[in-house]
C-alpha positions in Angstrom: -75.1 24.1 65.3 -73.5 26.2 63.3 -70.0 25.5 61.0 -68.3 28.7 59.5 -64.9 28.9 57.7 -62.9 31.2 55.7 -61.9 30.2 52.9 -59.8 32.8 51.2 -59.1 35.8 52.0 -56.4 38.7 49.9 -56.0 42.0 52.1 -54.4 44.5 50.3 -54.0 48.5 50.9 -57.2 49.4 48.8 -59.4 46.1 49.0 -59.9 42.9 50.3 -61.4 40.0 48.4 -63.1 37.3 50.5 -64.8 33.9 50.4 -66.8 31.7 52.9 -68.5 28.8 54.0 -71.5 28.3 56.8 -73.3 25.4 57.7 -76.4 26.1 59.5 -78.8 23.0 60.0 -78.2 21.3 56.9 -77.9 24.8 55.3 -75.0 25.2 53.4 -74.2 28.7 52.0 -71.3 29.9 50.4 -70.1 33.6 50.0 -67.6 35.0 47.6 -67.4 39.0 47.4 -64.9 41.9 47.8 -64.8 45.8 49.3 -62.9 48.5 48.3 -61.3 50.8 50.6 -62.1 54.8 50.4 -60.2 56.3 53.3 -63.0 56.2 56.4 -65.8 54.3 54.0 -66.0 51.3 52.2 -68.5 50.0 49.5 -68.3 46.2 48.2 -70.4 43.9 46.5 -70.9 39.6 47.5 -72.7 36.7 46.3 -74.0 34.1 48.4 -74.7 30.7 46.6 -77.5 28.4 49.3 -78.6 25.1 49.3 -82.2 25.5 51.1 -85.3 23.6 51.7 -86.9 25.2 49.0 -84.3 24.7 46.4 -81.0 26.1 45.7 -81.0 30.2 45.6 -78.4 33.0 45.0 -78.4 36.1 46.5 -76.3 39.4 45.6 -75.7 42.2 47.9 -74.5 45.3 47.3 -72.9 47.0 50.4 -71.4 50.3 51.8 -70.3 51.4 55.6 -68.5 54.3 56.8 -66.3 54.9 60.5 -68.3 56.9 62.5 -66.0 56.9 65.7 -63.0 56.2 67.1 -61.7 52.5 67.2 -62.0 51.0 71.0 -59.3 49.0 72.0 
């Protein structure tokens, strides 16, 4: 079973900073990151703090995406 929530979230016209929660089998993990907006791309960076079975562990991501097609509605 699986628990997610936003947490905070602050959209603005060039970026959007976010946080989350997810509980996954005793698994909590908790993201924090942000993405900046460049017209049709984006690039952003997030942390992700977990409680595991092997200890607690933090992982950082670095991201980008790009729109490669119209939006379906």
């Amino acid at each position: 079973v699986y628990k997610r929530q936003v947490t905070q979230t602050d959209i603005k016209r060039d970026r959007v900073d976010y946080a989350a929660s997810c509980n996954m089998e005793g698994m909590t993990m908790l993201f924090k990151g942000y993405a900046n907006f460049h017209g049709n791309r984006l690039e952003g960076k997030m942390t992700s703090d977990m409680n595991t079975p092997l200890g607690p562990m933090v992982m950082k991501t670095d991201y980008q995406g790009e729109r490669i097609g119209e939006c379906s509605p």
